[in-house]
C-alpha positions as CSV (number, residue, x, y, z in Angstrom):
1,X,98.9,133.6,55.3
2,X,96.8,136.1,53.4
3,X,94.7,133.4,52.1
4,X,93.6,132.3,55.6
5,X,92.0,135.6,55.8
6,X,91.0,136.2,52.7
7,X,89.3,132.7,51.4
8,X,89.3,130.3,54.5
9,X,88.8,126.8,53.1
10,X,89.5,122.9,54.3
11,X,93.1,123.1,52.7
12,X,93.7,126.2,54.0
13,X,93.2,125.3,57.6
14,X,94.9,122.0,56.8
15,X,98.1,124.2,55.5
16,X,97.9,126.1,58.8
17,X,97.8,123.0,61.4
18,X,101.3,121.7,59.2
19,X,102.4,124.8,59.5
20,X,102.1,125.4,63.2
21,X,104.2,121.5,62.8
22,X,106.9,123.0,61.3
23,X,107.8,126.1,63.5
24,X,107.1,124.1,66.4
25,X,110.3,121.8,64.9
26,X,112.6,124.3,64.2
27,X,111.8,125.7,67.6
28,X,109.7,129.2,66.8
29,X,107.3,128.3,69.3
30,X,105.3,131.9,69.0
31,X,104.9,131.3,64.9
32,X,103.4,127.9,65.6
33,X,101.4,129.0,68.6
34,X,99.6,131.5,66.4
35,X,99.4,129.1,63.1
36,X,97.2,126.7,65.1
37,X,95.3,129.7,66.9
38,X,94.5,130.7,63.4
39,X,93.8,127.0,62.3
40,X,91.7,125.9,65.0
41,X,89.3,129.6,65.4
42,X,89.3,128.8,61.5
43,X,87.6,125.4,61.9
44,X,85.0,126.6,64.4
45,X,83.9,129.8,61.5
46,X,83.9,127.6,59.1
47,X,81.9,124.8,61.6
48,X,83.6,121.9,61.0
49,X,83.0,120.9,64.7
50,X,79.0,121.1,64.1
51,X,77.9,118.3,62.4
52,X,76.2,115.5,63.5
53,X,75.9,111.7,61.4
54,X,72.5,113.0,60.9
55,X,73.2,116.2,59.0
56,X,75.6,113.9,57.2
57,X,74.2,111.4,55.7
58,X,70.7,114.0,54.5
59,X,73.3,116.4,52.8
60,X,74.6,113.4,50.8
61,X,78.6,114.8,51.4
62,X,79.4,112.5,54.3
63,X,82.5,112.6,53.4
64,X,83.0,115.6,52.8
65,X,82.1,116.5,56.3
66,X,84.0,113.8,57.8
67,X,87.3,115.1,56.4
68,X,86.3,118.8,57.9
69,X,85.9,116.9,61.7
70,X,89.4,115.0,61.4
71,X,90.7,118.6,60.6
72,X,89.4,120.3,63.6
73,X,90.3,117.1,65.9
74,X,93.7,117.6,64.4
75,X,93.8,121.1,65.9
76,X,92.2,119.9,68.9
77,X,94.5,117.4,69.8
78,X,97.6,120.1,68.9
79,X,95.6,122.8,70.8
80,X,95.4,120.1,74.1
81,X,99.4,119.1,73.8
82,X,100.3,122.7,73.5
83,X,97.8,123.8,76.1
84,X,97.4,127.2,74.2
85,X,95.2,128.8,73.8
86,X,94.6,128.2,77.5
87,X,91.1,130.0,76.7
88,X,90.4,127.3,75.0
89,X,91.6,124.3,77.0
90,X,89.6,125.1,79.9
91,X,86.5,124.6,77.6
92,X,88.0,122.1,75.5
93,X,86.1,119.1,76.5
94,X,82.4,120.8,76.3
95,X,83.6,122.0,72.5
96,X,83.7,118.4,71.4
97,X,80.9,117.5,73.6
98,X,78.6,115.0,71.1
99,X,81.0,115.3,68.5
100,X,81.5,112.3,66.1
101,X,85.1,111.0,66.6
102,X,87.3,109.9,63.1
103,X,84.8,107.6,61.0
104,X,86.4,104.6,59.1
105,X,86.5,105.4,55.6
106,X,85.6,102.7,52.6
107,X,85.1,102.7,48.8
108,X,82.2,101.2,47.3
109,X,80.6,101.4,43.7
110,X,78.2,104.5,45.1
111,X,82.0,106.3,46.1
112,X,83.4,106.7,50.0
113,X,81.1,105.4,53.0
114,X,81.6,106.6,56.0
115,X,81.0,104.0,59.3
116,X,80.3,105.7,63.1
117,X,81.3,104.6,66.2
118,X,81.5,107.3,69.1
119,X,81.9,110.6,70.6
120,X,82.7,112.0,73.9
121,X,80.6,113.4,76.5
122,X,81.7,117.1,77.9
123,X,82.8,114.4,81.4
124,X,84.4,112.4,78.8
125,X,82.8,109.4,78.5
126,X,82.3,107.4,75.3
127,X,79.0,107.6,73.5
128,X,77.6,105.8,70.6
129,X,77.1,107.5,67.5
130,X,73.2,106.6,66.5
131,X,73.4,107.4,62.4
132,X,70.4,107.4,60.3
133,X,71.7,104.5,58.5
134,X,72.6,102.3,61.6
135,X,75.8,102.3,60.4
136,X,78.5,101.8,63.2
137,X,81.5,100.1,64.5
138,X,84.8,100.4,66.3
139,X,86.4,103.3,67.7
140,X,89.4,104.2,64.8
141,X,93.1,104.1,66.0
142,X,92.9,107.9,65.7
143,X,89.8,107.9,67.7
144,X,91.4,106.1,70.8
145,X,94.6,108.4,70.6
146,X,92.0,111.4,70.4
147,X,90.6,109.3,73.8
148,X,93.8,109.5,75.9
149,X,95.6,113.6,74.8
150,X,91.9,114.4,76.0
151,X,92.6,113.0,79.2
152,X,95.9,113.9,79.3
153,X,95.2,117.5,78.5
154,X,93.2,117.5,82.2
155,X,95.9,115.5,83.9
156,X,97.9,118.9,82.9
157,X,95.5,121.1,84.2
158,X,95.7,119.4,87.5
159,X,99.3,119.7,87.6
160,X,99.0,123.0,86.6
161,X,96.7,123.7,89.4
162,X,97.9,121.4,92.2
163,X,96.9,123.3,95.2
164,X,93.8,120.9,95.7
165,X,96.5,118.1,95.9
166,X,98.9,119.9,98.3
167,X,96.4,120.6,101.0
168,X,95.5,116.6,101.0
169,X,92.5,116.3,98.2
170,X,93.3,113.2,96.2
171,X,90.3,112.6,94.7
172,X,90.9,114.5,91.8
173,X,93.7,112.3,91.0
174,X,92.0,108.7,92.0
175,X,88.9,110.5,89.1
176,X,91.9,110.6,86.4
177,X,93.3,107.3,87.6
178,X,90.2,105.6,86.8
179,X,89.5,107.5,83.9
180,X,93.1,106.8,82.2
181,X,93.1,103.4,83.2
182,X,89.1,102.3,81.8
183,X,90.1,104.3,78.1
184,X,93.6,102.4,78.2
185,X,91.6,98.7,79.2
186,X,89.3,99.9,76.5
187,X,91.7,100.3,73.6
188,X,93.5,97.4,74.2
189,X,90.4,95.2,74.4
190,X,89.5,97.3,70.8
191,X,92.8,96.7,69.4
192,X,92.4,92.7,70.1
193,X,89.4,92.4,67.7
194,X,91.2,94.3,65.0
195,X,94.2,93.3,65.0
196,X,94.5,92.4,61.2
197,X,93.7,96.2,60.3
198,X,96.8,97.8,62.7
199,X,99.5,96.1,61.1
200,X,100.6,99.1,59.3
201,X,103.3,101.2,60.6
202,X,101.7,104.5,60.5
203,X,98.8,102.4,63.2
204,X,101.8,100.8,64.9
205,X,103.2,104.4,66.0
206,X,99.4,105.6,66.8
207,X,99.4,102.9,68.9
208,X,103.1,103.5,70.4
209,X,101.9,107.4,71.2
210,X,98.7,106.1,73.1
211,X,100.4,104.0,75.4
212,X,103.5,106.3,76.2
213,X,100.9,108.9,76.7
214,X,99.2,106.6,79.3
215,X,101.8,105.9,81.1
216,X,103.1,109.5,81.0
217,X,99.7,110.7,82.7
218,X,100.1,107.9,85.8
219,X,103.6,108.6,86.2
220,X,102.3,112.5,86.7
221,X,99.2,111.8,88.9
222,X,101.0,109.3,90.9
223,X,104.0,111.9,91.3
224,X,102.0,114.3,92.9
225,X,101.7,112.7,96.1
226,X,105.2,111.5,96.4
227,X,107.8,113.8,98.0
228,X,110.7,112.3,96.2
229,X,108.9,113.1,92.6
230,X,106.6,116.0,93.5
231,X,108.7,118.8,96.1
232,X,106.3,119.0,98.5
233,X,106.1,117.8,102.3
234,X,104.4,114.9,103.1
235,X,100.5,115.7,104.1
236,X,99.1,114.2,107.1
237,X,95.6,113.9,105.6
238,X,96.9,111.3,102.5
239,X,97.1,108.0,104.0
240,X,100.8,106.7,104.1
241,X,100.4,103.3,102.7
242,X,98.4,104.9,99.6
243,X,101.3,107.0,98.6
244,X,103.6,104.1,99.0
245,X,101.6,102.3,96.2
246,X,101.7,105.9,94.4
247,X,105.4,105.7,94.5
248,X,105.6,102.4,93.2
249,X,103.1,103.1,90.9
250,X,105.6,106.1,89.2
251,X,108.7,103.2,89.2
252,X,106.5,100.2,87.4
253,X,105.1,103.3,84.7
254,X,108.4,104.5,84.3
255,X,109.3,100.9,83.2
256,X,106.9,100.4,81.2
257,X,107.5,103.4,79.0
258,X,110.9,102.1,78.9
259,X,109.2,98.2,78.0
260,X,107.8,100.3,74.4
261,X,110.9,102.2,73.8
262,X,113.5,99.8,73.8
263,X,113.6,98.8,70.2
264,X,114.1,102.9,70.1
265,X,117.3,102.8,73.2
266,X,118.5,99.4,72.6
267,X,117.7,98.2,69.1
268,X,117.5,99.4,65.5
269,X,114.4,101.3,65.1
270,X,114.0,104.8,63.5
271,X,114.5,107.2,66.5
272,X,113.8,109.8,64.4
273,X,110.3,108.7,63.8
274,X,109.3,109.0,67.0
275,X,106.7,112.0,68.4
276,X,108.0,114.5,70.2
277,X,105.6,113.9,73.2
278,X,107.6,110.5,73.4
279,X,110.6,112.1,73.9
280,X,109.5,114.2,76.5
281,X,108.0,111.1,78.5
282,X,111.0,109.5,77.9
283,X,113.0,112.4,79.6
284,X,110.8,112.2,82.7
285,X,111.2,108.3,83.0
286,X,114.9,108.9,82.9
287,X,114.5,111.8,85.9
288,X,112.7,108.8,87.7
289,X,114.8,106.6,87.1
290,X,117.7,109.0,88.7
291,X,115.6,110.2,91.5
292,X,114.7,106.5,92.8
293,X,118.1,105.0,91.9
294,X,120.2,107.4,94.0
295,X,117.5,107.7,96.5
296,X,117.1,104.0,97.1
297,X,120.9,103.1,97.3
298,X,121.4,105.7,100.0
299,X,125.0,106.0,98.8
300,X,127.4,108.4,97.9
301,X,126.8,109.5,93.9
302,X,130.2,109.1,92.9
303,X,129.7,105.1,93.7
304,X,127.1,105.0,91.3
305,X,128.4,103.9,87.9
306,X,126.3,103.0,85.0
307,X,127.0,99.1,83.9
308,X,127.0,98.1,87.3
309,X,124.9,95.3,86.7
310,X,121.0,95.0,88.3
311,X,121.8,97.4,90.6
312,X,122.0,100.2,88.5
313,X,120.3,99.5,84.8
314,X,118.0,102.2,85.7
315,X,121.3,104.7,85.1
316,X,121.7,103.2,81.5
317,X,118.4,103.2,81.1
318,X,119.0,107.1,81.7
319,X,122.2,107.8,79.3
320,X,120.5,105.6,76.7
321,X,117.6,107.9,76.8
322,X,120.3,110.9,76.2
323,X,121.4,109.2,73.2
324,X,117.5,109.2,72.5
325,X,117.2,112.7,72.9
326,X,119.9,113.7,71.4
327,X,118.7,112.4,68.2
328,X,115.5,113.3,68.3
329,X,116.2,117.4,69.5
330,X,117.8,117.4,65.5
331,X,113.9,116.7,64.2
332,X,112.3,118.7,67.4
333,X,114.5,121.8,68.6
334,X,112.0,122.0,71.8
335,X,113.4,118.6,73.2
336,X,117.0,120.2,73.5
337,X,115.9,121.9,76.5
338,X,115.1,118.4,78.4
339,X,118.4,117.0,76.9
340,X,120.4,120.0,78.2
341,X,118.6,119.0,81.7
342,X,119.0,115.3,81.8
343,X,123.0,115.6,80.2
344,X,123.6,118.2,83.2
345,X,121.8,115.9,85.8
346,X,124.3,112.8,84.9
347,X,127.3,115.0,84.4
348,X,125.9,116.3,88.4
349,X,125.9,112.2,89.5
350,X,128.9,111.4,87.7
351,X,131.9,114.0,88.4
352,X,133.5,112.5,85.7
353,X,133.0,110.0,82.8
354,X,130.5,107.4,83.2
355,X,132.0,104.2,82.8
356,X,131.7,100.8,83.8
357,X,132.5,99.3,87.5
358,X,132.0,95.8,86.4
359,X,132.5,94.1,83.5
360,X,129.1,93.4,81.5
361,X,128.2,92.4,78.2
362,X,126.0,95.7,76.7
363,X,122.7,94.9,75.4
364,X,122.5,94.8,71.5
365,X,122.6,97.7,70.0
366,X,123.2,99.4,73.0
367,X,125.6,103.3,72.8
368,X,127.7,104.4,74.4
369,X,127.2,104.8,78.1
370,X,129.0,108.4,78.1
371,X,127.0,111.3,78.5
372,X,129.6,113.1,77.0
373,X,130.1,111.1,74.1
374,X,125.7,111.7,73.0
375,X,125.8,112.3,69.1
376,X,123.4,109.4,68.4
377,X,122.6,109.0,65.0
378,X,120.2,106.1,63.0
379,X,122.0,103.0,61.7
380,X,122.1,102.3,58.1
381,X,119.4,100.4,57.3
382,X,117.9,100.6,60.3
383,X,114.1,99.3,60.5
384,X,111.8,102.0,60.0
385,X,108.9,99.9,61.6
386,X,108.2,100.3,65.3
387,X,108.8,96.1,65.7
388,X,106.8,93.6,67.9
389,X,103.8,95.7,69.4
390,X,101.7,93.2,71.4
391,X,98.5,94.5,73.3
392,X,99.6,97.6,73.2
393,X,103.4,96.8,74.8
394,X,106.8,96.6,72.6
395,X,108.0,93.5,72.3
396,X,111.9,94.0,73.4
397,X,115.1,94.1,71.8
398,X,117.1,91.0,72.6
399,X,119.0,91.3,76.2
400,X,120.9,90.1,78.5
401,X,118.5,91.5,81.2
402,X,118.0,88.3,83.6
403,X,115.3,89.6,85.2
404,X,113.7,89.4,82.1
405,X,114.5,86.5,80.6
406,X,111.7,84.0,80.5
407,X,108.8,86.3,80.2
408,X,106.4,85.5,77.5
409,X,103.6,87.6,78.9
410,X,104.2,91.0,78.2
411,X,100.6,92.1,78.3
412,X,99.4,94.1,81.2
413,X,95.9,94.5,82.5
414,X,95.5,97.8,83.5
415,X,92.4,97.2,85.5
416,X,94.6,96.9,88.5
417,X,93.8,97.0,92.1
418,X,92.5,100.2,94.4
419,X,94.1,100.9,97.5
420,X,92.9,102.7,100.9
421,X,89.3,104.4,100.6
422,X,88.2,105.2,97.2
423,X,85.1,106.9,98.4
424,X,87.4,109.4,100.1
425,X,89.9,109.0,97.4
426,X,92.4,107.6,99.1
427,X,93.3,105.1,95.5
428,X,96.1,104.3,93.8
429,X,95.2,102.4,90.3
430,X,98.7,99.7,89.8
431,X,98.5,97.4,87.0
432,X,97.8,93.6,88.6
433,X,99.3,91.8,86.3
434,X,102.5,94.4,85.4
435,X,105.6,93.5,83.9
436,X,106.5,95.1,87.0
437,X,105.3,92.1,89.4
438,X,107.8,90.4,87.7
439,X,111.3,92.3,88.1
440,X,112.6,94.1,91.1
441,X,111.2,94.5,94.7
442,X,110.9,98.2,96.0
443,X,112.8,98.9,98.7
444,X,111.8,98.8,103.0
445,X,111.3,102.1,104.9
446,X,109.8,105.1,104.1
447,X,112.2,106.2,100.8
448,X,109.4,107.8,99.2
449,X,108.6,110.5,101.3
450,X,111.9,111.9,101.6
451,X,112.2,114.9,98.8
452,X,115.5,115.6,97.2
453,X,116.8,117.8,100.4
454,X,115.7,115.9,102.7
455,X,117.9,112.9,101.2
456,X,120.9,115.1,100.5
457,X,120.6,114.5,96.9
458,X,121.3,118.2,96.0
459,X,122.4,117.0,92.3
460,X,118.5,116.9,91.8
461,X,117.6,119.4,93.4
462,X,114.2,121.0,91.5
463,X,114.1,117.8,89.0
464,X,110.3,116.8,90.8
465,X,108.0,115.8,88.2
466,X,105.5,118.0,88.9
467,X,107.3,121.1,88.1
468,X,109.0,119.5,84.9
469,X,105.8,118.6,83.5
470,X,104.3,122.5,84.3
471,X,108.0,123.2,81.9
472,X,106.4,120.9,79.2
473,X,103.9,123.8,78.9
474,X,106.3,126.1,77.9
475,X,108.2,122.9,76.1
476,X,105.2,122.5,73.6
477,X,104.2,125.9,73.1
């Protein structure tokens, strides 16, 4: 630590942003909070986040300077996941304003080249880089993840700050919407042209963590305007059709995120490769799931049993995300917080040991259905690529899911379709061509604007996603 102080330098700051990786593992949240504080402060003394292509390519170190910026977008990214310092996420997106986003990297007989493609505006909207050698391409798979934790980081802040939404002002979700949705269209479309250089599974995984991170910001801006997921009473002023869509909306994310993760809950990929922001989203998809399963049957919760067939695959698709999460809080102590939650919430539904009402075959691969019975651990030679990624969607593990059977599509469009009055911001942004479309029908009558009291599910009471993603501050920190 001495050293940081002392003679500040690339490896130096790259030591502390590993660092602040580590404590944040073994769960010493404060050590890792002030690593990356030290780390990221470090990279704006030391001006890594001031060069421009130009500057570049006249010093004759391009890259040189190109390995400074992916340091300091390294903290950046951390420093929006973590929202700390909070100083420096409500300026976040003006810091990186015009900034150059990862350049590829070649040989060639004169050494490394460098090739531009974009940088962000301070509303963040993609730019292209103009170099003095005309030298450009593609955003960089690091580039388009760097895209979507910069929107995420402000779909945080409006949860954080929801008062806007409670008193009936949806616009500032439709804005996010939109803006989620045209970077997610975006990468995909990317991705498609250069699909012979994302074959590797380190891209496979940047890939993985861009879409779950997509999904995990609709299923939160959607949320906000349900009862049933956010807590609060319904508001006169949003229109009630628009937060029926919004509701749906939250069920076809959470289904999706499930759609990438089920070589992860079902089949024999690595669990333990997976980011810890994944296992987060996939504890809120499994507090979805929960919420809308015992919400929609209208039923006592001892009669729901996991196994049960159609009816209730959403509640395995909750105990096989414990399993999940129980691996993965052995690699990331902060997720054993949301897997004390979620084991308590199905231990709350099930008075005693989940078990099957009706005989079913289990999907391959499939755990355990027990909470009880959650120490999860990796196959022998289980695959440690993430398999079958298509557009941007996991391919899934082989089921007996009838619903599914038969679809060959998997890609969505995420251009979707824009309900009620978008000038007033009365929208809700749903995939037109989801996977969704395809499987089960909501429900009739008004399910989504009942909250957890209201419905007499007290099991649940405080699980609204609003409130658990304001946790995930303190989760990630």
């Amino acid at each position: 630590m001495p050293l940081a102080v002392e003679r500040p330098s690339l490896m130096i700051v790259q030591a502390l942003q590993c660092l602040q990786m580590y404590w944040f593992g073994i769960g010493e949240s404060l050590s890792g909070n002030l690593c990356l504080v030290l780390a990221y402060r470090s990279c704006q003394i030391l001006e890594f986040d001031r060069k421009t292509a130009t500057e570049d390519h006249e010093s004759g170190r391009s890259v040189e300077f190109e390995l400074r910026r992916r340091c300091f977008w390294a903290c950046w990214v951390s420093t929006c996941i973590v929202m700390e310092p909070e100083s420096c996420i409500e300026s976040a997106w003006r810091e990186v304003a015009m900034l150059p986003l990862p350049c590829s990297l070649s040989s060639s007989l004169s050494g490394g080249e460098i090739t531009f493609n974009q940088m962000m505006d301070e509303d963040w909207n993609s730019l292209a880089v103009h170099s003095s050698t005309g030298n450009t391409g593609l955003p960089t798979a690091t580039g388009l993840l760097i895209k979507i934790v910069g929107a995420w980081a402000k779909v945080q802040l409006l949860c954080k700050n929801r008062a806007t939404v409670a008193a009936g002002d949806v616009k500032p979700i439709h804005d996010l919407c939109s803006l989620t949705s045209s970077l997610f269209e975006r990468a995909i479309a990317i991705r498609n042209s250069t699909r012979a250089n994302d074959e590797t599974p380190q891209m496979q995984m940047i890939f993985l963590l861009h879409n779950a991170i997509y999904h995990q910001s609709q299923i939160t801006l959607h949320s906000m305007v349900v009862p049933l997921f956010s807590g609060d009473p319904t508001s006169s002023k949003i229109d009630p059709q628009a937060q029926r869509k919004s509701a749906e909306a939250v069920i076809r994310h959470a289904e999706l995120f499930e759609t990438l993760l089920e070589p992860y809950l079902y089949g024999r990929s690595d669990v333990s490769r997976l980011p810890p922001l994944v296992g987060y989203g996939a504890f809120i998809v499994a507090i979805v799931f929960l919420s809308a399963e015992v919400c929609w049957h209208n039923e006592p919760v001892s009669e729901l049993r996991a196994g049960a067939g159609k009816k209730n695959r959403r509640l395995d698709a909750a105990v096989a995300i414990l399993h999940l999460l129980d691996t993965l809080k052995i690699y990331w102590r902060a997720l054993g917080n949301p897997w004390e939650i979620l084991r308590a919430v199905l231990r709350k539904i099930q008075s005693t040991r989940i078990e099957t009402s009706e005989p079913t075959e289990p999907r391959e691969g499939q755990s355990s259905s027990h909470p009880e019975d959650c120490h999860t651990t990796t196959e022998a030679g289980a695959s440690n690529e993430p398999s079958g990624l298509e557009n941007g969607y996991q391919q899934p593990a082989t089921t007996n899911r009838s619903t599914r059977e038969g679809i060959e599509d998997r890609e969505t469009s995420p251009t979707g379709y824009i309900s009620g009055n978008a000038s007033e911001g009365q929208a809700d942004i749903i995939p037109s061509n989801s996977l969704m479309h395809q499987l089960d029908t909501f429900p009739e009558g008004e399910w989504y604007s009942l909250s957890f009291t209201g419905s007499g599910v007290e099991e649940l009471g405080g699980m609204d996603i609003s409130s658990l993603f304001q946790q995930g501050f303190g989760t990630f920190s």
